[in-house]
N, C-alpha and C positions, 0 to 999 in steps of 0.2 A: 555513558549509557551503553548498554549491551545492544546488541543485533538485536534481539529478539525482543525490543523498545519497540523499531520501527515495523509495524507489519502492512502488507497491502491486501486487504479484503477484494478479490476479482471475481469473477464469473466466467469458463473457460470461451460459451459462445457468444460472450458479450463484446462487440465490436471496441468500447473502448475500454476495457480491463484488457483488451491482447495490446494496445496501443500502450498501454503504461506498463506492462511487463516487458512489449518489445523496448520501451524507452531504460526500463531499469537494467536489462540483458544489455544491450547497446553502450550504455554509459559504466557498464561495471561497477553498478552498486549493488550487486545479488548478493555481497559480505555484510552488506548493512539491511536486510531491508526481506524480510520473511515474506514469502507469498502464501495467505489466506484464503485457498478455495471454496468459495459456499455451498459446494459440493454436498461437502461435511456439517453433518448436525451440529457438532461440537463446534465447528467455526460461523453456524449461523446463530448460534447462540449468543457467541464471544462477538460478533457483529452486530447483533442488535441490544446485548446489553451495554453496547458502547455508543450507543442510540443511531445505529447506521439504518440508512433505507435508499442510500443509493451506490451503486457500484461505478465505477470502483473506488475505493475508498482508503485512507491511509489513514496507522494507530501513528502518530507521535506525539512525542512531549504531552500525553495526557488528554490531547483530542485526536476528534475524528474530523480529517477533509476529506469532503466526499465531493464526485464528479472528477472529470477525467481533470479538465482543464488546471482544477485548483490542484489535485493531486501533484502534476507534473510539476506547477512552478515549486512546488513543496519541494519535489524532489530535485530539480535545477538547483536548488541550494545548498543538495549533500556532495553537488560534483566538484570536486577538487580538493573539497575542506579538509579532508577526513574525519569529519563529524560524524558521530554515527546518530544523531537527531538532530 
């Protein structure tokens, strides 16, 4: 799967979208793993046609995990692999 597989939907003043950006910067998974600002029109579109309503949220393997908590353990499982989903 390509990088652009895994994306993180965040929000920049949302306390834990900066927690799971800091955790993907931290673990050096920023090669796999696109950040989704809902900034942008175009990416709250691409966010809620993927039926997202909560930040922050991760695109892989064809769903969406939303909330910080679940997010992270998602992403504990790209650390080492070289998986890119």
């Amino acid at each position: 799967m390509s990088a652009a597989a895994i994306e993180l939907f965040h929000s920049i003043p949302d306390a834990d979208s900066a927690r799971v950006r800091r955790f993907v910067i931290e673990s050096a998974l920023e090669p796999q793993v696109r950040f989704r600002n809902l900034v942008y029109p175009e990416v709250q579109r691409d966010f809620h046609a993927r039926g997202g309503s909560v930040v922050p949220a991760l695109w892989v393997d064809g769903k969406l995990i939303q909330g910080a908590d679940a997010v992270l353990a998602r992403l504990r499982t790209l650390i080492g692999t070289g998986r890119t989903s």
